[in-house]
DSSP file (Angstrom, degrees, kcal/mol; ACC not computed):
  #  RESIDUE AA STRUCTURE BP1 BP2  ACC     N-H-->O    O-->H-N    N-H-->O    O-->H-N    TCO  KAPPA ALPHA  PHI   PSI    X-CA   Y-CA   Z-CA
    1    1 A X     >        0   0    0      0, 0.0     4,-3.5     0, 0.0     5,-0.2   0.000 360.0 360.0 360.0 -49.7    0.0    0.0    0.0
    2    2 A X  H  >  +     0   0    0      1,-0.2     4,-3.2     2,-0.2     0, 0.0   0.875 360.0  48.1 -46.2 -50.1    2.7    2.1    1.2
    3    3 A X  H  > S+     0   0    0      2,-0.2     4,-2.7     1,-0.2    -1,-0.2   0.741 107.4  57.8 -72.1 -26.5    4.5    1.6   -2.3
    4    4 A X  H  > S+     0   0    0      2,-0.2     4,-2.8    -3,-0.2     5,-0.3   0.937 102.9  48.2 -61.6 -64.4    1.3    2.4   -4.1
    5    5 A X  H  X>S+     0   0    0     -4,-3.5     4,-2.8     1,-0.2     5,-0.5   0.985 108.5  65.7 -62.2 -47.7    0.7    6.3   -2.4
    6    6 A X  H  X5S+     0   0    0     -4,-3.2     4,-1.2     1,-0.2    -2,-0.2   0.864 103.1  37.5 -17.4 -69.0    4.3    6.5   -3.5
    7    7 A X  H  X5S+     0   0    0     -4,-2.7     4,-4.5     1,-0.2     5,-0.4   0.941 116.7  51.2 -62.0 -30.6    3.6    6.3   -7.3
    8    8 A X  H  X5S+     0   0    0     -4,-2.8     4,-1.9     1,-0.3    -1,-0.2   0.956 112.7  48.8 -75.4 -22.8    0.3    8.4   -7.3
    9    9 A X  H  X5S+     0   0    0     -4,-2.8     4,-1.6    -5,-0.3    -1,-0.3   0.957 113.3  42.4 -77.4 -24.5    2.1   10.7   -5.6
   10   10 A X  H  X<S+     0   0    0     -4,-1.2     4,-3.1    -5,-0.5    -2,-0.2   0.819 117.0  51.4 -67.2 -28.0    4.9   10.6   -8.1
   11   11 A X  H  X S+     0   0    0     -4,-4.5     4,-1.6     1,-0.2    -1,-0.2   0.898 104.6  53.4 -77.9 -27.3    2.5   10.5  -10.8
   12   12 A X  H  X S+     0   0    0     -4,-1.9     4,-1.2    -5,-0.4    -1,-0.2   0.892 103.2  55.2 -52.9 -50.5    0.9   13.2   -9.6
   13   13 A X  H  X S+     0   0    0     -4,-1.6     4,-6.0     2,-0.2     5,-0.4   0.891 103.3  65.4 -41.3 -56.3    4.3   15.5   -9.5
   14   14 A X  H  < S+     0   0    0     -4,-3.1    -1,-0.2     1,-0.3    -2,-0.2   0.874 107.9  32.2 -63.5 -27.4    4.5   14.5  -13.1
   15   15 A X  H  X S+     0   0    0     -4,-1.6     4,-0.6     2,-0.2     3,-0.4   0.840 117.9  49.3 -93.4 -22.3    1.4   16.4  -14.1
   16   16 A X  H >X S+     0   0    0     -4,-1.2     3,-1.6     1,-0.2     4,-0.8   0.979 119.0  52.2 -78.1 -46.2    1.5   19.6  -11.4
   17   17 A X  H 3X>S+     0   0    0     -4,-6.0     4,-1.0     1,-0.3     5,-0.6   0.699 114.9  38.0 -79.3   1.5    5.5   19.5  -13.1
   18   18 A X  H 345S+     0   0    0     -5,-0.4    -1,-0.3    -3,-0.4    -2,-0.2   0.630 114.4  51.7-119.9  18.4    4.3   19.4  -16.7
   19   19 A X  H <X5S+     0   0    0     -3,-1.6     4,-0.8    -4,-0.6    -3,-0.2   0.780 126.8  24.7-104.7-114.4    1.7   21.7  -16.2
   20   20 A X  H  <5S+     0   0    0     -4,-0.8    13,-0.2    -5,-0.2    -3,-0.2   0.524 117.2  49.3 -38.0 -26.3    4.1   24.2  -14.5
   21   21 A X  T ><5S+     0   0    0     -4,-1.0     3,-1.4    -5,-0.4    -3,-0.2   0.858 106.7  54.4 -98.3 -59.6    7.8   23.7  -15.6
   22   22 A X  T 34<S+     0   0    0     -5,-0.6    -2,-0.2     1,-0.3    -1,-0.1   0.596 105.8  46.7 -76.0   6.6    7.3   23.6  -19.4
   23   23 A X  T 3< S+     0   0    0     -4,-0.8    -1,-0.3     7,-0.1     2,-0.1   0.088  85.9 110.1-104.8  36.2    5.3   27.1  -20.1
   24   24 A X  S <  S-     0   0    0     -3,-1.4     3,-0.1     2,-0.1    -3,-0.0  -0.385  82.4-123.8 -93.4 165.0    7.7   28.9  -17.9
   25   25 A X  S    S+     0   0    0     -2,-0.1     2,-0.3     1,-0.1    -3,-0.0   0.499  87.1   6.7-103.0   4.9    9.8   31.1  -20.1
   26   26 A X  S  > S-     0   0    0     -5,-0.1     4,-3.4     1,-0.0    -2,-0.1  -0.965  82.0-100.7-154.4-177.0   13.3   29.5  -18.9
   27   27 A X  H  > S+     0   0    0     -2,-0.3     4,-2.8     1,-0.3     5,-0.1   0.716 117.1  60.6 -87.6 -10.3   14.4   26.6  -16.7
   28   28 A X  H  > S+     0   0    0      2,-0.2     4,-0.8     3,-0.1    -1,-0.3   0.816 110.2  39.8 -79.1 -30.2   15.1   28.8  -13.8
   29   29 A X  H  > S+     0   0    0      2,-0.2     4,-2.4     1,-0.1    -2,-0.2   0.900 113.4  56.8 -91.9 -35.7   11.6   30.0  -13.6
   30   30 A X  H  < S+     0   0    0     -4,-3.4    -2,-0.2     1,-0.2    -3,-0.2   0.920 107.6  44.8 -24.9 -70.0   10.3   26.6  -14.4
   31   31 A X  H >< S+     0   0    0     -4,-2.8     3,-1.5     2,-0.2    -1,-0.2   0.786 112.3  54.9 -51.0 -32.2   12.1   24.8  -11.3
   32   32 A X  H 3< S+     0   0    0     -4,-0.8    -1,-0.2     1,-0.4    -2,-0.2   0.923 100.1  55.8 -87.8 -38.2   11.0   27.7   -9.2
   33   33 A X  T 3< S+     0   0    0     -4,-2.4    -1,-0.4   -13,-0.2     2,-0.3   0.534  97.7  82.8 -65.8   3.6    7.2   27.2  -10.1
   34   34 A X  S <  S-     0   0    0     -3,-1.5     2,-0.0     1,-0.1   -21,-0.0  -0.779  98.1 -89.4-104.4 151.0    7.5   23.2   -8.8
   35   35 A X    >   -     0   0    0     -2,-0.3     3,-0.9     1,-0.1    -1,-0.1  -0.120  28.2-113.9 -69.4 148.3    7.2   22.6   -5.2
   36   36 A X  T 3  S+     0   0    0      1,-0.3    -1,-0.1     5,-0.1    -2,-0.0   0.534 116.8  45.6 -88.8  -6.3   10.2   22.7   -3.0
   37   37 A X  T 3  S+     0   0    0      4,-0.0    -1,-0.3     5,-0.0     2,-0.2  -0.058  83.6 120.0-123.4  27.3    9.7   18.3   -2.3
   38   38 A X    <   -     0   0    0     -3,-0.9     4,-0.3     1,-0.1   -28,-0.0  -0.652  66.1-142.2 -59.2 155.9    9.0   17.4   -6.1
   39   39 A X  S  > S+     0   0    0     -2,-0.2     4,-1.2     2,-0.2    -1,-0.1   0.463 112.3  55.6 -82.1 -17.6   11.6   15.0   -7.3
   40   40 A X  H  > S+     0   0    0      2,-0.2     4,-1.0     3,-0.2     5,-0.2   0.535  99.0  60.2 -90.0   4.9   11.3   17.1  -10.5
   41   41 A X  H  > S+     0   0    0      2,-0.2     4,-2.2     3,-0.1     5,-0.4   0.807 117.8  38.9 -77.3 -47.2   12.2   20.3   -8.0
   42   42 A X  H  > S+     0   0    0     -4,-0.3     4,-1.2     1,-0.2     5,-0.3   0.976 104.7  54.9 -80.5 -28.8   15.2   18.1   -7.7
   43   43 A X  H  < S+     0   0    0     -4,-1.2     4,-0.4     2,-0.2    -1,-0.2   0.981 116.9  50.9 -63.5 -47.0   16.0   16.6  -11.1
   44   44 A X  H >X S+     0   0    0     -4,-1.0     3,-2.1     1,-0.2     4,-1.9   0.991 105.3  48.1 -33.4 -80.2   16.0   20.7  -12.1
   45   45 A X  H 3X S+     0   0    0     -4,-2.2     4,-1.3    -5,-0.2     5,-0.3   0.787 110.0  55.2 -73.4   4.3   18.0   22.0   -9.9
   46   46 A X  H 3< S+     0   0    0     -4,-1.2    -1,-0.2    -5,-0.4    -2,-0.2   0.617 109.8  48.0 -74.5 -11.5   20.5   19.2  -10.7
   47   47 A X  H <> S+     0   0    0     -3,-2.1     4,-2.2    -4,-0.4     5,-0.3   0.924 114.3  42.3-100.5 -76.2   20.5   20.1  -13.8
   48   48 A X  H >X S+     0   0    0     -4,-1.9     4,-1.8     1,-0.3     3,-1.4   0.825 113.6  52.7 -18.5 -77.5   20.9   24.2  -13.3
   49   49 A X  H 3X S+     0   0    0     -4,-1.3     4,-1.1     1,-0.2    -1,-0.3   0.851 112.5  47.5 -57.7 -44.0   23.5   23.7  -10.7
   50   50 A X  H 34 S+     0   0    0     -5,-0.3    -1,-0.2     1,-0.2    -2,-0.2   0.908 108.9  51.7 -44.8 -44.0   25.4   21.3  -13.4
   51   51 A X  H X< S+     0   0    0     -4,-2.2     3,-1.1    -3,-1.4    -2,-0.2   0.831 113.6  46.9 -82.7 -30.9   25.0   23.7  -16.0
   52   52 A X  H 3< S+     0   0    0     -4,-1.8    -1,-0.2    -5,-0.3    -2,-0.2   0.553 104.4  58.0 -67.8 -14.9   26.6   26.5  -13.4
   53   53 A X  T 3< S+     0   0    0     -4,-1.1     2,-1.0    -5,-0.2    -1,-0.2   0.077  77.3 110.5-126.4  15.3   29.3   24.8  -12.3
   54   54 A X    <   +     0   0    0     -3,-1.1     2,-0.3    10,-0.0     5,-0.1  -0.857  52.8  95.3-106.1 124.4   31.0   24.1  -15.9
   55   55 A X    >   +     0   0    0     -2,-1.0     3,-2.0     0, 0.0     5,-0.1  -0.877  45.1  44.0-146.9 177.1   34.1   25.9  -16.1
   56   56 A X  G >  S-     0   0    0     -2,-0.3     3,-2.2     1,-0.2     4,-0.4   0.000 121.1 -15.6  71.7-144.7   37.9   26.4  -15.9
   57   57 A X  G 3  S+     0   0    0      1,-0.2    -1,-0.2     2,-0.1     3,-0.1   0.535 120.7  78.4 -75.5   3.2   39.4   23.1  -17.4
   58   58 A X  G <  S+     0   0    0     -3,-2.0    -1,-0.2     1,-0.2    -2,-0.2   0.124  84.5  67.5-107.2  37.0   36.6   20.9  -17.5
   59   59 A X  S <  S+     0   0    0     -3,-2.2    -1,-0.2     4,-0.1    -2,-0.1   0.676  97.7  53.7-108.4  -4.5   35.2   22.6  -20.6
   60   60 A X  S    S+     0   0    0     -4,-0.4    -2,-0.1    -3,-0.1     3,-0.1   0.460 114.6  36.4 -91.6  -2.8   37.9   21.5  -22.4
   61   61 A X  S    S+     0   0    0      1,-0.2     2,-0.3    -4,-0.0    -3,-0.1   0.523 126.7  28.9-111.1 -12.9   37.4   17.6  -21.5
   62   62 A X  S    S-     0   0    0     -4,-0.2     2,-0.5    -5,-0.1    -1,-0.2  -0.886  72.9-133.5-166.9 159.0   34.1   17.7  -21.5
   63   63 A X    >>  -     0   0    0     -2,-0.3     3,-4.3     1,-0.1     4,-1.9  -0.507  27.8-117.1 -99.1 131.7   31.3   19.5  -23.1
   64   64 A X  H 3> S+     0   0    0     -2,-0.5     4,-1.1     1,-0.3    -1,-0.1   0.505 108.5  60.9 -28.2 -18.0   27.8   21.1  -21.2
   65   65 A X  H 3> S+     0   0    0      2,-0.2     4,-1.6     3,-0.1     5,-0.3   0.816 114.4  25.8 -85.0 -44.2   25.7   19.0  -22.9
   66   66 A X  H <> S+     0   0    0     -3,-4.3     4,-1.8     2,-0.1     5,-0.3   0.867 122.2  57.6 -94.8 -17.4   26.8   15.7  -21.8
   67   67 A X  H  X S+     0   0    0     -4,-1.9     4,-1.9     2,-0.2    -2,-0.2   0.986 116.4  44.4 -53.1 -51.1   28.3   17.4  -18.2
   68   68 A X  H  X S+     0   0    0     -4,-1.1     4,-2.4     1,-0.3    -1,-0.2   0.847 110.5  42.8 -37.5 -68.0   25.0   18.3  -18.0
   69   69 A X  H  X S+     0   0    0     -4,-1.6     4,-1.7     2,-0.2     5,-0.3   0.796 109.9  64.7 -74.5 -23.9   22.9   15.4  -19.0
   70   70 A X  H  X S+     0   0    0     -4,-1.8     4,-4.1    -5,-0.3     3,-0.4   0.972 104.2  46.6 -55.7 -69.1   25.4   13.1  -16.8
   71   71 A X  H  X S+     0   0    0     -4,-1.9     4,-4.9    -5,-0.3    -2,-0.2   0.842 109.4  48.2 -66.5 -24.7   24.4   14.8  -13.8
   72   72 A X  H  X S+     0   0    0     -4,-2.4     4,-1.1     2,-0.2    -1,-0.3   0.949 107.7  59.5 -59.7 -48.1   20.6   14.8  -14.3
   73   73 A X  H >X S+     0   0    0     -4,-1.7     4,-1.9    -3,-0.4     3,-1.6   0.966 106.8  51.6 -24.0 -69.1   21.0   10.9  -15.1
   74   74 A X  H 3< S+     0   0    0     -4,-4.1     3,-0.5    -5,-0.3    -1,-0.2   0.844 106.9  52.1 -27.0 -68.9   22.4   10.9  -11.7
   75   75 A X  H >X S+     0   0    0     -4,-4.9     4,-1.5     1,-0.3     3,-0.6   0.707 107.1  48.0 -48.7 -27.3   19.6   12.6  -10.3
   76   76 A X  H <X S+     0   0    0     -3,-1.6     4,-0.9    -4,-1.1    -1,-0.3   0.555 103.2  61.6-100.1   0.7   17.2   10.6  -11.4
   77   77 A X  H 3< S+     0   0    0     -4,-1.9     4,-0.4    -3,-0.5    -1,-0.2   0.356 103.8  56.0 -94.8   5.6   18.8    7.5  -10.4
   78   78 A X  H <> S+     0   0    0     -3,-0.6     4,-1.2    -5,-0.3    -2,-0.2   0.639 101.4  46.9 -67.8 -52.7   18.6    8.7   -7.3
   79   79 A X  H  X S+     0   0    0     -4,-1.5     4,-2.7     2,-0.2     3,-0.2   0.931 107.9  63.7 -63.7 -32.2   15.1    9.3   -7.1
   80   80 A X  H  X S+     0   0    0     -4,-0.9     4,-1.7     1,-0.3     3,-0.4   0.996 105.0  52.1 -66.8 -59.3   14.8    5.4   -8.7
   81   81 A X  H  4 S+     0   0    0     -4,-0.4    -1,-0.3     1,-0.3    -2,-0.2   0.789 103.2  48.7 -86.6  11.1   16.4    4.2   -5.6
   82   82 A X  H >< S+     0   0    0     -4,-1.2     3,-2.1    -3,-0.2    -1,-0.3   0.896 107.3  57.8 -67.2 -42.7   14.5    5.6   -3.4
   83   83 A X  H 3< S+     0   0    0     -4,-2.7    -2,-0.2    -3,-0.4    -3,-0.1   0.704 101.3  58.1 -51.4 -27.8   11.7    4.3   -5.3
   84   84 A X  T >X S+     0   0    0     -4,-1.7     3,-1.5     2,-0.1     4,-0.6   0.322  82.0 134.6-109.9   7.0   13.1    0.6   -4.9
   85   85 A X  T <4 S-     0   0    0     -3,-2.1    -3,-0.1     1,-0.2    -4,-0.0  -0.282  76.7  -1.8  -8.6  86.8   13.1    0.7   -1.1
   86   86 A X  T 34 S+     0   0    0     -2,-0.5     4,-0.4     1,-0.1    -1,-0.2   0.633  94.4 117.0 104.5 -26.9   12.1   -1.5    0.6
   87   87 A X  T X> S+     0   0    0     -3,-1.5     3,-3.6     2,-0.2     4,-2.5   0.981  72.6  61.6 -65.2 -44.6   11.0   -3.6   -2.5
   88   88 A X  H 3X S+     0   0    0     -4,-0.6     4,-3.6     1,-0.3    -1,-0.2   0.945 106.8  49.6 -43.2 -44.7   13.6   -6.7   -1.7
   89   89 A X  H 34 S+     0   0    0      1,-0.2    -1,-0.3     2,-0.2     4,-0.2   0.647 106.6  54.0 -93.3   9.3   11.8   -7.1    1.4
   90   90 A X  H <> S+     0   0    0     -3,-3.6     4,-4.0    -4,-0.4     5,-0.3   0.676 102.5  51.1 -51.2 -35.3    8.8   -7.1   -0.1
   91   91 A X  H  X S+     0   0    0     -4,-2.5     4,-2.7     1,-0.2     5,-0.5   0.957 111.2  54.9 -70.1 -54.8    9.3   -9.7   -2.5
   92   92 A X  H  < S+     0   0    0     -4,-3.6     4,-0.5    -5,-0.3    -1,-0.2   0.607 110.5  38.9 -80.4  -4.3   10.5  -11.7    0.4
   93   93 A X  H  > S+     0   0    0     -3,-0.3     4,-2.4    -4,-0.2    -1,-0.2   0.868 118.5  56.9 -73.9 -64.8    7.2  -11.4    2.9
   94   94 A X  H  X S+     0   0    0     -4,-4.0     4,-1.0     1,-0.3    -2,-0.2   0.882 114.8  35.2 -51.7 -35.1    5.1  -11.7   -0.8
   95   95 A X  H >X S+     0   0    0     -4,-2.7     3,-0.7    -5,-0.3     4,-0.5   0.974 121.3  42.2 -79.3 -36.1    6.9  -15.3   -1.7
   96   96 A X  H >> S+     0   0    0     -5,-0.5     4,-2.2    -4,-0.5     3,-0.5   0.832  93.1  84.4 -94.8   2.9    7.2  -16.9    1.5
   97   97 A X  H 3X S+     0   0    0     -4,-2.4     4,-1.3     1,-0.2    -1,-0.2   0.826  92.4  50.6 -42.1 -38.5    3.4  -15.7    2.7
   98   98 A X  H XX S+     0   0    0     -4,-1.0     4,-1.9    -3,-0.7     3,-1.0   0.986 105.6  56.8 -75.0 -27.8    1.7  -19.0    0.8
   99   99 A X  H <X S+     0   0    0     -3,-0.5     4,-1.2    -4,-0.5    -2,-0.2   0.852 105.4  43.6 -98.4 -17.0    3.9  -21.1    2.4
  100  100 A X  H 3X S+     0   0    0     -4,-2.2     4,-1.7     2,-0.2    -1,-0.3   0.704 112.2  57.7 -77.3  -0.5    3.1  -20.1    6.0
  101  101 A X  H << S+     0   0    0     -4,-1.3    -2,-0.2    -3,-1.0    -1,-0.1   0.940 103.1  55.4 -73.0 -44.6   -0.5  -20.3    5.0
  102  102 A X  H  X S+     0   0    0     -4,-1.9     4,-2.7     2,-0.2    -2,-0.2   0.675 104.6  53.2  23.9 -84.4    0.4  -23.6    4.1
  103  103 A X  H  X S+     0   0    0     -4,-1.2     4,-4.4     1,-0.2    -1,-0.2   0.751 105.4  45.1 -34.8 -63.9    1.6  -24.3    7.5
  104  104 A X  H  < S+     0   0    0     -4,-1.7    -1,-0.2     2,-0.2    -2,-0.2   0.235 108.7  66.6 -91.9  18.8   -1.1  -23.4    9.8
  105  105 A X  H  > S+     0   0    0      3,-0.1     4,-2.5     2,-0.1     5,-0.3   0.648 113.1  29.6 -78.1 -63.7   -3.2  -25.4    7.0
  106  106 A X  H  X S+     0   0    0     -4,-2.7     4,-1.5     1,-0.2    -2,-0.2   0.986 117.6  54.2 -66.6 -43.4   -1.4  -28.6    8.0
  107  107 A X  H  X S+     0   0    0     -4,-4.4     4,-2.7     2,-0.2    -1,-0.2   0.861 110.5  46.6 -68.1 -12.6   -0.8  -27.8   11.4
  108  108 A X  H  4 S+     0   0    0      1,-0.2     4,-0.3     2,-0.1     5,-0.2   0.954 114.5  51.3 -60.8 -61.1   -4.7  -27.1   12.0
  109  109 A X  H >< S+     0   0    0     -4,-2.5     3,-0.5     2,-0.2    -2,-0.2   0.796 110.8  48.8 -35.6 -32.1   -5.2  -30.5   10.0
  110  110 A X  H >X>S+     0   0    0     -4,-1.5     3,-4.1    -5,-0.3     2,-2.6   0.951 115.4  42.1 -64.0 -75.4   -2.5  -32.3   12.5
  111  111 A X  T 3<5S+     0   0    0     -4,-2.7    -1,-0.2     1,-0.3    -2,-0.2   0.166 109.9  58.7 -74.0  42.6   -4.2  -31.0   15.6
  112  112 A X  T <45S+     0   0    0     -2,-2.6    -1,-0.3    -3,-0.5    -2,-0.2   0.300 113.4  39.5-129.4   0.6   -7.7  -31.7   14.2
  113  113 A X  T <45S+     0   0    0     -3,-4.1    -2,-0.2    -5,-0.2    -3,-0.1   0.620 111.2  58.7-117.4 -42.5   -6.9  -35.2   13.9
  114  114 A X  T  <5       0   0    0     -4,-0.8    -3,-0.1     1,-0.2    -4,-0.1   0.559 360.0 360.0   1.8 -63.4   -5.0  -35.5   17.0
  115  115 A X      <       0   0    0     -5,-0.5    -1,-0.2     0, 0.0    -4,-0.1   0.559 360.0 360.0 -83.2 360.0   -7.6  -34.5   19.1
């Protein structure tokens, strides 16, 4: 359930952020209209701060477009593991749940037999 309000909320983000960042007239006024706990508040200003911080001698080894797009990657593979919290140990409640249903199926059957 928990994993569920996650997405709608993420899905949600995704329409207030495409509804608000792309009819801004730049990306600085874009990011600013998205709420300060979007994940697309963050994937922006990763992206901004990336694009600000190329200078000096790393514009000659590499170029704003892929410095750029590197660090956005980042970000959003950040948000993806946040997103995958938590899943391992779902999966492992989800798989072994029939087989302690299972369990108290036979042990009812024992001690109904038993008796």
């Amino acid at each position: 359930i928990t994993k569920f309000i996650e997405q709608a909320r993420l899905f949600a983000a995704a329409k207030e952020a495409t509804k608000s960042f792309w009819t801004k007239h730049s990306i600085q006024e874009g990011a600013s209209a998205l709420t300060s706990t979007s994940p697309f508040r963050y994937i922006a200003d990763t992206g901004i701060v990336a694009a600000e911080h190329h200078e000096g001698t790393m514009q000659e080894s590499i170029d704003l477009h892929s410095w750029t797009g590197m660090s956005i990657q980042r970000a959003v593979n950040n948000i993806q593991n946040s997103l995958q919290k938590g899943l391992a140990f779902l999966g492992t409640v989800g798989s072994t749940s029939p087989f302690i249903g299972l369990f108290g199926t036979v042990w009812g059957i024992y001690h109904a037999l038993t008796a």
